[in-house]
Every structure is written in C-alpha cells, then in structure tokens.
CHARMM-style PDB file with segment names, atoms N, HN, CA, C and O in Angstrom:
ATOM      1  N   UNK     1     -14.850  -4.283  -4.645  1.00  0.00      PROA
ATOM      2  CA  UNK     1     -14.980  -3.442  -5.817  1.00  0.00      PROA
ATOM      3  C   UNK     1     -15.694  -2.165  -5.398  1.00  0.00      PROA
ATOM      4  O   UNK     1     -16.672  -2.195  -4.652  1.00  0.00      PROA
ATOM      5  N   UNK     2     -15.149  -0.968  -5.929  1.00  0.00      PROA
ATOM      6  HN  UNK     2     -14.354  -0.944  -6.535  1.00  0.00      PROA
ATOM      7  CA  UNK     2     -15.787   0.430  -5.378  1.00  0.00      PROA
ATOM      8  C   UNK     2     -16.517   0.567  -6.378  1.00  0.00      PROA
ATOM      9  O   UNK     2     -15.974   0.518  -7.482  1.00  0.00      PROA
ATOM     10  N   UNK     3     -18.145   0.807  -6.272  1.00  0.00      PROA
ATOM     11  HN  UNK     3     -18.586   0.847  -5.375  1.00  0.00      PROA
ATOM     12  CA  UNK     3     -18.981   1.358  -7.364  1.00  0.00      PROA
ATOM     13  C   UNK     3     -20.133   2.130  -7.195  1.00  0.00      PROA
ATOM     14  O   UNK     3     -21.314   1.781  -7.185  1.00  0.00      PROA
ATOM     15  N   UNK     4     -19.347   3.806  -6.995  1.00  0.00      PROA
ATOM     16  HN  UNK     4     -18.388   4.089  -7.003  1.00  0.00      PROA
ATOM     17  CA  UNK     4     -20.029   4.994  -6.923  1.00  0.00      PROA
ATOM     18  C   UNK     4     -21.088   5.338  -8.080  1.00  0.00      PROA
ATOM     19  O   UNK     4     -21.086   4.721  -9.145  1.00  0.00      PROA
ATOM     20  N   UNK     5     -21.877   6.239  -7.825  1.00  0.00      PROA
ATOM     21  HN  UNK     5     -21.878   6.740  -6.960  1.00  0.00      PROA
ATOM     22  CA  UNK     5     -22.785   6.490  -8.711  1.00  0.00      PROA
ATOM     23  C   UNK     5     -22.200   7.072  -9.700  1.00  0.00      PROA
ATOM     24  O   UNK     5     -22.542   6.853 -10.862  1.00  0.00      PROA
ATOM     25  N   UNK     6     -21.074   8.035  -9.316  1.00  0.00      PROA
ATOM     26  HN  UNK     6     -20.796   8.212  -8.372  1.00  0.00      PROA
ATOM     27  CA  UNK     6     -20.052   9.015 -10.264  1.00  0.00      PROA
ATOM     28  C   UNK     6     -19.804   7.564 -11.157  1.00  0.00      PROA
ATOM     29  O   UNK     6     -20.510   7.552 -12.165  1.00  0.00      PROA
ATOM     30  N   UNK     7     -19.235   6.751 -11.050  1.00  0.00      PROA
ATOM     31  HN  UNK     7     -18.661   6.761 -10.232  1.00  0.00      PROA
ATOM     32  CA  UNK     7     -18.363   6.102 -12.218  1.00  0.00      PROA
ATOM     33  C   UNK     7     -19.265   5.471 -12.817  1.00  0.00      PROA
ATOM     34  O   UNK     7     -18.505   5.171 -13.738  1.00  0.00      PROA
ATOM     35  N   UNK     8     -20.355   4.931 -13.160  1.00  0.00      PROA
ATOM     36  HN  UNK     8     -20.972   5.175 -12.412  1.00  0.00      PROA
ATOM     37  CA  UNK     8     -20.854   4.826 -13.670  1.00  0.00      PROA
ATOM     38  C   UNK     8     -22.077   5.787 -14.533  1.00  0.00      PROA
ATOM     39  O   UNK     8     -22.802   6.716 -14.179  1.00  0.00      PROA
ATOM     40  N   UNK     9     -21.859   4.930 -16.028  1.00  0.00      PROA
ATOM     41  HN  UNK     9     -21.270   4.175 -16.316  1.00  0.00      PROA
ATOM     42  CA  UNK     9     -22.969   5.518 -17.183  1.00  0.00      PROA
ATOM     43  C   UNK     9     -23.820   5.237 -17.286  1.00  0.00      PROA
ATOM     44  O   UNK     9     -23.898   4.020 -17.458  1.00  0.00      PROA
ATOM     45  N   UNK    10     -25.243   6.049 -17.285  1.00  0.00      PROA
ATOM     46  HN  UNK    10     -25.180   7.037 -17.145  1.00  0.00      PROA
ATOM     47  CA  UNK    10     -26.368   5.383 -17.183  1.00  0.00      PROA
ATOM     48  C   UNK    10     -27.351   5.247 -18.386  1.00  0.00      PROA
ATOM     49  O   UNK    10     -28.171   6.094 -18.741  1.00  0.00      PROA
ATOM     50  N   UNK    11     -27.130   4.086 -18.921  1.00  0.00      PROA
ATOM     51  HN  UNK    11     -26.464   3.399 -18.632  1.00  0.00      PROA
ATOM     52  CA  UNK    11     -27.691   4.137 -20.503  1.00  0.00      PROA
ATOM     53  C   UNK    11     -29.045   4.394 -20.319  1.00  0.00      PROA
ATOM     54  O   UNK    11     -29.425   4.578 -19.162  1.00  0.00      PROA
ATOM     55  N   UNK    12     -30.021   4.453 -21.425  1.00  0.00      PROA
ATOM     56  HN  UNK    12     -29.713   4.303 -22.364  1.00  0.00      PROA
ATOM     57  CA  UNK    12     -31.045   4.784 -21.463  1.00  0.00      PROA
ATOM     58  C   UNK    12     -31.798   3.413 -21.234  1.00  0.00      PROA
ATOM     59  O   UNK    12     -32.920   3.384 -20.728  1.00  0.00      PROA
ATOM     60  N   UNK    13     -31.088   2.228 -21.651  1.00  0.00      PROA
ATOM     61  HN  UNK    13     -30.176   2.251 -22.061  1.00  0.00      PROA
ATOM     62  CA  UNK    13     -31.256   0.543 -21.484  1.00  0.00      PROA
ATOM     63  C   UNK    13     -30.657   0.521 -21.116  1.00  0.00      PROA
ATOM     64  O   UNK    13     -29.791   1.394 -21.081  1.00  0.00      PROA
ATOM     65  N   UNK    14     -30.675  -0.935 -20.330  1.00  0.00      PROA
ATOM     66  HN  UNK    14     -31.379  -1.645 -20.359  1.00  0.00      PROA
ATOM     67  CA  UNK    14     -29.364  -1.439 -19.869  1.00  0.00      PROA
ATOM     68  C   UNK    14     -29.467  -1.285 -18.350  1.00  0.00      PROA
ATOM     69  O   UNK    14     -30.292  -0.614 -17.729  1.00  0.00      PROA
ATOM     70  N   UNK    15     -28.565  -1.964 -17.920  1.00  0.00      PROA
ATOM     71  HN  UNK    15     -27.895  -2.509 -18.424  1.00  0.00      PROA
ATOM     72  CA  UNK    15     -27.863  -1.492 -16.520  1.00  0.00      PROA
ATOM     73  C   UNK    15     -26.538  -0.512 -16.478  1.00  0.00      PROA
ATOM     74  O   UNK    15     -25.812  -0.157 -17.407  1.00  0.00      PROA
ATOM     75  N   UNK    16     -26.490  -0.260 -15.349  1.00  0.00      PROA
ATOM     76  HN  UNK    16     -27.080  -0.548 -14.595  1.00  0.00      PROA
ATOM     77  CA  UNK    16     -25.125   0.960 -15.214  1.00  0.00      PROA
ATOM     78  C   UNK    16     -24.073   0.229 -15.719  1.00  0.00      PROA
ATOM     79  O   UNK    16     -24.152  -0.994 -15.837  1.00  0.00      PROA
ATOM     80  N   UNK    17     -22.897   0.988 -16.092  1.00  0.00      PROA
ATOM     81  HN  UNK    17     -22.833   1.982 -15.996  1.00  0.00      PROA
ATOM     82  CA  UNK    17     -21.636   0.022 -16.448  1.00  0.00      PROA
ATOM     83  C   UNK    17     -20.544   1.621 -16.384  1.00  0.00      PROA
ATOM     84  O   UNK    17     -20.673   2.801 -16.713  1.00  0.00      PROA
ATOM     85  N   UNK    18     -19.502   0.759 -15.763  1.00  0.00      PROA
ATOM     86  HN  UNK    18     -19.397  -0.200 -15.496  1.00  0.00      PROA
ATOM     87  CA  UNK    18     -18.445   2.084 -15.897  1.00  0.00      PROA
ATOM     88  C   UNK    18     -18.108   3.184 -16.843  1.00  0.00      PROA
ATOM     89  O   UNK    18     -18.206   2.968 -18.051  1.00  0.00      PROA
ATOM     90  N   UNK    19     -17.755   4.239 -16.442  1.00  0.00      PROA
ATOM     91  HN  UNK    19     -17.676   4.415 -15.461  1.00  0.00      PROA
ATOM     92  CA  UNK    19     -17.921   5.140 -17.843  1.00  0.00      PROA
ATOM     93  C   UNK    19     -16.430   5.030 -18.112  1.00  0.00      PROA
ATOM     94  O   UNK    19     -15.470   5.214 -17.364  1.00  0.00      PROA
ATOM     95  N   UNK    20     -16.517   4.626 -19.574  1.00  0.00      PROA
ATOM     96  HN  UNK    20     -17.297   4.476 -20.181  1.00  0.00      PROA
ATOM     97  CA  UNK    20     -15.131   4.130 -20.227  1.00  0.00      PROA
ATOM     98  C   UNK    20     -14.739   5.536 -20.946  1.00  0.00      PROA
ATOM     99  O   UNK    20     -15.398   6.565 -21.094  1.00  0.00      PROA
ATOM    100  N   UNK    21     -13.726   5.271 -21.244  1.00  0.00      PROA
ATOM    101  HN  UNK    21     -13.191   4.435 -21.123  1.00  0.00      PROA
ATOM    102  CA  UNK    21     -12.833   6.370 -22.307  1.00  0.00      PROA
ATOM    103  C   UNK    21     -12.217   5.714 -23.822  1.00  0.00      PROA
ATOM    104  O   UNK    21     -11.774   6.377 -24.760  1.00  0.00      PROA
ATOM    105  N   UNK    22     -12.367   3.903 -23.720  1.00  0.00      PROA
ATOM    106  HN  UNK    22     -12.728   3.365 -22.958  1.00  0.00      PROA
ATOM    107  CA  UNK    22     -11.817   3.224 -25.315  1.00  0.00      PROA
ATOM    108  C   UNK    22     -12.975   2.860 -26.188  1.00  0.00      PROA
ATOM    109  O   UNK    22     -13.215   1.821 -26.802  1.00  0.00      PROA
ATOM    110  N   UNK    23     -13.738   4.172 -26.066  1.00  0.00      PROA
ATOM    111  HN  UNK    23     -13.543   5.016 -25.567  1.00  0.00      PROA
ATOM    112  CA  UNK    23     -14.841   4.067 -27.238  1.00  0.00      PROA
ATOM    113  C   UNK    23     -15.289   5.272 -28.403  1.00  0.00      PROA
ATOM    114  O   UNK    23     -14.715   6.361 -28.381  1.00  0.00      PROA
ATOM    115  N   UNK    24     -16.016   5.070 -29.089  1.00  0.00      PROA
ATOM    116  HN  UNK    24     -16.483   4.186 -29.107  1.00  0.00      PROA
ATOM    117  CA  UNK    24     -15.484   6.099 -29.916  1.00  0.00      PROA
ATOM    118  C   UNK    24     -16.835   7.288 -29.373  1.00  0.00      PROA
ATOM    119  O   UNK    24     -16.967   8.249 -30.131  1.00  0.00      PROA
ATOM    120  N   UNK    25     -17.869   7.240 -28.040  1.00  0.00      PROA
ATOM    121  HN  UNK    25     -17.762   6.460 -27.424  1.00  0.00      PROA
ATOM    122  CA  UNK    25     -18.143   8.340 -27.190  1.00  0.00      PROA
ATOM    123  C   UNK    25     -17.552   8.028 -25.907  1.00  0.00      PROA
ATOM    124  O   UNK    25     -17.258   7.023 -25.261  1.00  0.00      PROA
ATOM    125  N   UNK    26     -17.496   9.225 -25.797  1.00  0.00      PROA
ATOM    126  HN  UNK    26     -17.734  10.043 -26.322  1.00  0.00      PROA
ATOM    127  CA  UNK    26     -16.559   9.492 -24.083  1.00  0.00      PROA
ATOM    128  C   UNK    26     -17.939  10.528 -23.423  1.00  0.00      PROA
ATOM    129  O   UNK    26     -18.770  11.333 -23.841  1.00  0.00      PROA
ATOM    130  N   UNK    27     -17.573   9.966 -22.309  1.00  0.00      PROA
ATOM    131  HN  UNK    27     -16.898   9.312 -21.969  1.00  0.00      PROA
ATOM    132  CA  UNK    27     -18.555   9.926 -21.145  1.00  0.00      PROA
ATOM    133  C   UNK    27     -17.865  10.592 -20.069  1.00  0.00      PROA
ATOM    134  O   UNK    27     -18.732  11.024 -19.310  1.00  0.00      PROA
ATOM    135  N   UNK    28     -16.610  10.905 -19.607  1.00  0.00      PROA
ATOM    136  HN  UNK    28     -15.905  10.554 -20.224  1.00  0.00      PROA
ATOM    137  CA  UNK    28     -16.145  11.532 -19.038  1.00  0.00      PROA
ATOM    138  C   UNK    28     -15.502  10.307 -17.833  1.00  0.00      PROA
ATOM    139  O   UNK    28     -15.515  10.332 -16.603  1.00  0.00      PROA
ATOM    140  N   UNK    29     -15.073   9.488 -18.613  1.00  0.00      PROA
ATOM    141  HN  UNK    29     -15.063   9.468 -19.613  1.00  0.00      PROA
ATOM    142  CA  UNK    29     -14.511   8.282 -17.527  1.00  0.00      PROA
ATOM    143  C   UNK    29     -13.372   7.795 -17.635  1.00  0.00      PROA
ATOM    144  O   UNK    29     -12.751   8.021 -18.674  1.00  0.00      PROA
ATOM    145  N   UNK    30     -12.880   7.130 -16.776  1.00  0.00      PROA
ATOM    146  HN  UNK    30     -13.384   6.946 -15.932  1.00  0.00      PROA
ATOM    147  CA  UNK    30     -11.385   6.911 -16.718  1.00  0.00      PROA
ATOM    148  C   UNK    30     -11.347   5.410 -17.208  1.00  0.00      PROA
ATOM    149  O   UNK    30     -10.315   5.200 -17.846  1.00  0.00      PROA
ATOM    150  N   UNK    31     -11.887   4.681 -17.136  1.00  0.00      PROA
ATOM    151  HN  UNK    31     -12.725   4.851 -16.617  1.00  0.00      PROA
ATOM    152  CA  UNK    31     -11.309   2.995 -17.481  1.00  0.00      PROA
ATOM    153  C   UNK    31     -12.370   2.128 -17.992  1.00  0.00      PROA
ATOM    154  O   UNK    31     -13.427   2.758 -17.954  1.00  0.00      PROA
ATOM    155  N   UNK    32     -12.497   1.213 -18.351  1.00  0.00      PROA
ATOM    156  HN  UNK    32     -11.638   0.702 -18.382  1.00  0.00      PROA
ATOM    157  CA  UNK    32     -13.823   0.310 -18.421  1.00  0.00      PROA
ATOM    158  C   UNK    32     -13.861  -0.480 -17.493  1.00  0.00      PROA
ATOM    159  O   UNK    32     -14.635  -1.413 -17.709  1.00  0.00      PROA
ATOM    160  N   UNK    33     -13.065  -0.528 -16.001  1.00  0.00      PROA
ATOM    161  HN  UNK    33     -12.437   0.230 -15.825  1.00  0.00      PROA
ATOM    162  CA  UNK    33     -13.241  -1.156 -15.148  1.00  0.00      PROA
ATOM    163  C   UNK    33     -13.255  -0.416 -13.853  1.00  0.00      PROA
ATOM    164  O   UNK    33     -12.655   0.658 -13.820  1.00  0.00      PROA
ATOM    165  N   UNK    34     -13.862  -0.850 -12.776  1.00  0.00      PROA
ATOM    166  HN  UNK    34     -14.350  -1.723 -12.803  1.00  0.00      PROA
ATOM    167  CA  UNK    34     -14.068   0.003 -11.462  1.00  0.00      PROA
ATOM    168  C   UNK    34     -13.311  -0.522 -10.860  1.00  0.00      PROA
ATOM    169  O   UNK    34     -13.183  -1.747 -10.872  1.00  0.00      PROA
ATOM    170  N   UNK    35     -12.514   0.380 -10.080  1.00  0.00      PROA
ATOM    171  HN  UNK    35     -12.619   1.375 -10.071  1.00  0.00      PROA
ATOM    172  CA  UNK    35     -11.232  -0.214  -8.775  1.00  0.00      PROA
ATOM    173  C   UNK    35     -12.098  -0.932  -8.000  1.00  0.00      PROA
ATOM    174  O   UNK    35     -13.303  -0.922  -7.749  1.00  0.00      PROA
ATOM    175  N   UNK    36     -10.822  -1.756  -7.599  1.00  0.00      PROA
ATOM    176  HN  UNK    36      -9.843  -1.764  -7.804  1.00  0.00      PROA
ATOM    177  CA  UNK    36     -10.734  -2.239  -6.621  1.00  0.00      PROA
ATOM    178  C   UNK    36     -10.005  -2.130  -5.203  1.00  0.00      PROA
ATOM    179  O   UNK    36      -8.786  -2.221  -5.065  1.00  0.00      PROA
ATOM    180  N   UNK    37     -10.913  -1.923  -4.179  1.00  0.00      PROA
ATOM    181  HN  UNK    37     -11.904  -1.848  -4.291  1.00  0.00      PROA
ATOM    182  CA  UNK    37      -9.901  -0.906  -2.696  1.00  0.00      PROA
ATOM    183  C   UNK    37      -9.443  -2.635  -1.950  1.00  0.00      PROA
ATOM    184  O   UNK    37     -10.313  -3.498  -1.836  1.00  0.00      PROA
ATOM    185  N   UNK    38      -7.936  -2.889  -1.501  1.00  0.00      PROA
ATOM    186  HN  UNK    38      -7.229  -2.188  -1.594  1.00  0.00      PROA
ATOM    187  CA  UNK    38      -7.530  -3.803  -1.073  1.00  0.00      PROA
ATOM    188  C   UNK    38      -7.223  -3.268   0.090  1.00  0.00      PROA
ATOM    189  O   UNK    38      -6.888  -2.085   0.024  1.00  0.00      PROA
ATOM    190  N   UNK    39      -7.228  -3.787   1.205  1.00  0.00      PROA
ATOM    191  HN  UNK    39      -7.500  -4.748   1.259  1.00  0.00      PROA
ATOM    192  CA  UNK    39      -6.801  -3.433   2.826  1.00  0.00      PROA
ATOM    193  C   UNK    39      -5.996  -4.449   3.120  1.00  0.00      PROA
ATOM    194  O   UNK    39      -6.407  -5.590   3.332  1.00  0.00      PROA
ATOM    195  N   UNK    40      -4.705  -4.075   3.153  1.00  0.00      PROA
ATOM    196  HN  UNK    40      -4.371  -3.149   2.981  1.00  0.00      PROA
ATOM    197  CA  UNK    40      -3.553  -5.397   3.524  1.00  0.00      PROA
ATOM    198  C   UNK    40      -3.134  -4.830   5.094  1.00  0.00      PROA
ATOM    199  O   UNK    40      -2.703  -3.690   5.270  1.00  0.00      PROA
ATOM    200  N   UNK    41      -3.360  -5.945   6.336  1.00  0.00      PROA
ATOM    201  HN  UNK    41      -3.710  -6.871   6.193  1.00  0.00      PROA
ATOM    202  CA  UNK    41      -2.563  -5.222   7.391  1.00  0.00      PROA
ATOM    203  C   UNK    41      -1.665  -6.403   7.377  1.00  0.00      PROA
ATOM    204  O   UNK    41      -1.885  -7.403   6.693  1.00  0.00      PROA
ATOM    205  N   UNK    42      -0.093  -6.163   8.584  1.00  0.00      PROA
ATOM    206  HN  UNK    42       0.086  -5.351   9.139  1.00  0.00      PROA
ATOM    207  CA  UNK    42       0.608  -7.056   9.133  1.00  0.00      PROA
ATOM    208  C   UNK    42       0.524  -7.307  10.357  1.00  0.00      PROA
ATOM    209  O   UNK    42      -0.124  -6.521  11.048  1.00  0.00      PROA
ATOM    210  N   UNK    43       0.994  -8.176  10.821  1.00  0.00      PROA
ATOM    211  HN  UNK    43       1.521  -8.814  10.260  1.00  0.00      PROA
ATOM    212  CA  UNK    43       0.897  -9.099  12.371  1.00  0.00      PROA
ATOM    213  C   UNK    43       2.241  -8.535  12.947  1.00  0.00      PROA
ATOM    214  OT1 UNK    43       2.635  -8.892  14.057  1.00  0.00      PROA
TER     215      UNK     43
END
C-alpha cells in the first residue's frame, strides 16, 4: 500500500486517513482508498 504524506488528511483528531472526494467536504483527494503498487515479474 503507497501512503504519502500528500494523500492523506490530517484531522485535527484522529489519525491520518486518505483525502476522499464522496463527502460533502473535499479536501482535494482522489478516492477514499490509497493505491496499491503491485510488481508482477515472469520467469
């Protein structure tokens, strides 16, 4: 899971949590979930 300081919101409580966009404030974020980077090689 990738979790930059950028994607996350930093409430005033709380812990960090992704900055979402399906709420009724926007934070300047793309999803309520943080990617995930997969590395597939072949043999």
């Amino acid at each position: 899971i990738v979790k930059k300081d950028w994607m996350l919101y930093y409430p005033k409580r709380g812990e960090p949590r992704p900055s979402r966009t399906a709420t009724s404030q926007y934070y300047g974020g793309y999803s309520d979930h943080l990617p995930v980077f997969l590395k597939m090689t072949t043999e």
